[in-house]
C-alpha positions in Angstrom: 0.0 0.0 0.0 1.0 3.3 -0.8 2.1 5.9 1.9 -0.4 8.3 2.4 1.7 12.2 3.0 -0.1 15.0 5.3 0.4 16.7 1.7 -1.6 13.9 -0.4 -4.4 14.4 2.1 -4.7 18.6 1.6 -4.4 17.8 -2.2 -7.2 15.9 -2.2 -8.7 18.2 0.5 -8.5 21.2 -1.9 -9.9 19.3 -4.5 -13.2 17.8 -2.9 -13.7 20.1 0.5 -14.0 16.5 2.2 -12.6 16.3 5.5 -9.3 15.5 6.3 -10.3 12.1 7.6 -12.2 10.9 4.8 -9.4 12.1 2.5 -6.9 10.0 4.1 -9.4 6.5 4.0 -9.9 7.2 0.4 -6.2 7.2 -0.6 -5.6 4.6 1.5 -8.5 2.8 0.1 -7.6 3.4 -3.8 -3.6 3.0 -2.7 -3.0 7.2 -2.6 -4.5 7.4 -6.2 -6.1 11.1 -6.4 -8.6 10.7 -9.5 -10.1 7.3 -8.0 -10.0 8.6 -4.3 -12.4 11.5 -6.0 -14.3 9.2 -7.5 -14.3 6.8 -4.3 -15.9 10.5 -2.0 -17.8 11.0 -4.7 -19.7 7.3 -4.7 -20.0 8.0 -1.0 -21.6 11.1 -1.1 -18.5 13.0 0.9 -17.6 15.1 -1.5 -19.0 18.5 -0.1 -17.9 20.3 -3.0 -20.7 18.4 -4.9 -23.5 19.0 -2.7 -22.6 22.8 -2.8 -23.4 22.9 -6.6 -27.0 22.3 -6.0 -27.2 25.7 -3.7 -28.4 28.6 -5.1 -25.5 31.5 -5.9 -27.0 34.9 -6.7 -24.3 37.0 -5.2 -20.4 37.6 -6.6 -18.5 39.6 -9.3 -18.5 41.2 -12.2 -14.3 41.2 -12.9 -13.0 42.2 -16.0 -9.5 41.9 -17.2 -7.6 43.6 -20.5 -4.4 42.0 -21.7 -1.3 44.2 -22.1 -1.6 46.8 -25.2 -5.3 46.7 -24.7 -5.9 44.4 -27.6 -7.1 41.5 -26.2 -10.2 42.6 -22.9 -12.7 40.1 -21.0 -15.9 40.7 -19.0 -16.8 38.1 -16.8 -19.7 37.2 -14.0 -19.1 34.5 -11.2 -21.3 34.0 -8.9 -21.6 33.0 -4.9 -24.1 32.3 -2.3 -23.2 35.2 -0.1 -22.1 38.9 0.0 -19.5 38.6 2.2 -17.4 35.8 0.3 -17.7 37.8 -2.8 -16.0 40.7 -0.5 -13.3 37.8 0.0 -9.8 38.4 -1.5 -10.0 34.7 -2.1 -13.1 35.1 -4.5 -11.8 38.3 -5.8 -8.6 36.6 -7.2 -10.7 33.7 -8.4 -12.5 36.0 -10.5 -9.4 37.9 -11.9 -8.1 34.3 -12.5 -11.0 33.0 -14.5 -11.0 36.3 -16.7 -7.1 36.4 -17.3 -8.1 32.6 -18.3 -10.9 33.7 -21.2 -8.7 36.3 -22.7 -5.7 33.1 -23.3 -8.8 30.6 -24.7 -9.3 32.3 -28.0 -11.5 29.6 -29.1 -13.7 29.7 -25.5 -17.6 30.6 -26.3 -19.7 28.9 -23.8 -19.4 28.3 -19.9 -19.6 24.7 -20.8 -20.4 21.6 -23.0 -24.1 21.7 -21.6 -24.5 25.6 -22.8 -24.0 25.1 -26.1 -27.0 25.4 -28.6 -28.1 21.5 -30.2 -28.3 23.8 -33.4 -23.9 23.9 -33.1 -23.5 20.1 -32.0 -26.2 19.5 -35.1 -23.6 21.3 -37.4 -20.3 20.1 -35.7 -21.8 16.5 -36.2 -22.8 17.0 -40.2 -19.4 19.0 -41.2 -17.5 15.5 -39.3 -19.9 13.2 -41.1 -18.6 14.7 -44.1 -15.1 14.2 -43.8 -12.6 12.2 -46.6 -11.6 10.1 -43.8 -14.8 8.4 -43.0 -15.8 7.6 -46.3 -14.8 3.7 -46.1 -15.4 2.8 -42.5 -18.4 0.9 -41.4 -21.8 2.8 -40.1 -21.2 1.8 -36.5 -17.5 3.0 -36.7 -18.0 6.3 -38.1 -20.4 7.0 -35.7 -17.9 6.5 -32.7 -15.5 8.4 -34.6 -17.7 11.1 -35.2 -18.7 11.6 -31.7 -15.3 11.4 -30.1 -14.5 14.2 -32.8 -17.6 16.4 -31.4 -16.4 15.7 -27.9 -13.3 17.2 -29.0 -14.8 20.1 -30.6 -17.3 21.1 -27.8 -14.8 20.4 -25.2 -12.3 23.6 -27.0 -15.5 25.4 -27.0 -16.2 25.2 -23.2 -14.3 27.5 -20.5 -15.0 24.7 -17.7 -12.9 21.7 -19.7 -9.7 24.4 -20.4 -6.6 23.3 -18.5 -5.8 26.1 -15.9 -3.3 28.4 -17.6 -1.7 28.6 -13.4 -2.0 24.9 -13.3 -1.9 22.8 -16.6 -3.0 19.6 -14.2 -6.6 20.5 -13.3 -9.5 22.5 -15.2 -11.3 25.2 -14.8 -14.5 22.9 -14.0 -11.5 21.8 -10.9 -9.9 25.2 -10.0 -13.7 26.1 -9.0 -14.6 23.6 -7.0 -11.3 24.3 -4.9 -12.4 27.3 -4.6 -15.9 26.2 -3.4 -14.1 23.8 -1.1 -11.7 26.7 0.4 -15.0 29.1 0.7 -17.3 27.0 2.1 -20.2 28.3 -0.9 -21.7 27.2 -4.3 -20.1 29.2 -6.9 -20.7 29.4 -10.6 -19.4 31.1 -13.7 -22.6 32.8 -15.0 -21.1 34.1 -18.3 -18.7 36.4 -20.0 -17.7 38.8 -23.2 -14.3 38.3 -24.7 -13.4 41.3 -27.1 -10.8 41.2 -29.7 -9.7 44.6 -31.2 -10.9 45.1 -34.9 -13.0 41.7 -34.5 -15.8 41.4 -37.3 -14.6 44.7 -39.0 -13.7 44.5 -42.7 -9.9 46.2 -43.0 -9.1 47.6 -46.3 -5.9 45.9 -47.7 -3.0 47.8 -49.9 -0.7 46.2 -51.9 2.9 47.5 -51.4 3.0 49.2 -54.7 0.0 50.9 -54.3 1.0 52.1 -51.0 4.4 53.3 -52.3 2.4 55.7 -54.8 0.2 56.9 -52.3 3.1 58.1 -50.0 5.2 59.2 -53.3 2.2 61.5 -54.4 1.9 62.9 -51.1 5.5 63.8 -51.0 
């Protein structure tokens, strides 16, 4: 059996908001393995973490971040049960951490996979059906491929499956529920605005030459 460190048991303290000894007979029961100890709370309904998420969160933030040389800005509303956590420099830096995070995700558009419109997954799902690479595999193969392909696709699309830019080893979906752990409240990404100087406006292109005769018949 593995030996279970003082710092195995935080880590999967942070993680879960379970207590300390719970923690501890999980890794001891899944031999100090941190995804299945999860999973092992989890099945026992320890987890308090979990049982937050049903608890309604109307308070929190609106933070907003813009990336140096003002090219790159984020809005962004997280919510919390209470006033005074939201007051909490804890929350506060959550906040600031989840909008520096939007403005690095270029391809983030939703909260997550269950916000995004059946009308996208129903277009994701006919542009893979129509790929080259399908085009000999059996019906019942395709269709796996297909979906792990959509998976994919929705999963870039979704702030709450992004590895943490601080922390490549957890997500978003994880980085929140340590802080919901730490904090003691539900708390929920409502939604956010990611601007992009110049974004959706039509630029009118020069060609060199043209550009060198403008600037010679100005001289």
């Amino acid at each position: 059996m593995a030996e279970i460190s003082a710092k195995l048991v935080k880590e999967l303290r942070d993680k879960t908001g379970a207590g300390m000894m719970d923690c501890k007979k999980a890794l001891a029961e899944n031999d100090g393995d941190i995804t299945k100890s999860i999973e092992w709370l989890r099945q026992k309904g320890i987890s308090s973490a979990d049982k937050k998420n049903a608890r309604s969160a109307t308070e929190g933030l609106v933070g907003s971040y813009i990336h140096t040389g003002g090219r790159v800005g984020v809005m962004v509303e997280v919510n919390c049960e209470t006033d005074f956590v939201a007051r909490r420099d804890e929350f506060k830096t959550l906040v600031q951490n989840i909008a520096m995070q939007i403005a690095a995700c270029p391809n983030v558009e939703y909260v997550g996979v269950a916000d995004i419109p059946e009308s996208i997954v129903a277009k994701e799902k006919e542009i893979e059906m129509k790929r080259d690479d399908l085009g000999n595999k059996p019906d019942n193969i395709k269709e796996k491929i297909v979906q792990g392909r959509i998976d994919k696709r929705l999963q870039e699309m979704a702030l709450l499956d992004q590895p943490y830019i601080r922390d490549q080893n957890i997500t978003v979906a994880e980085l929140v529920k340590q802080s919901i752990a730490l904090l003691g409240e539900n708390i929920k990404i409502r939604r956010f605005a990611r601007f992009v100087l110049g974004e959706g406006l039509e630029k009118e292109e020069k060609n060199f030459a043209d550009e060198v005769a403008e600037q010679m018949g100005k001289a």
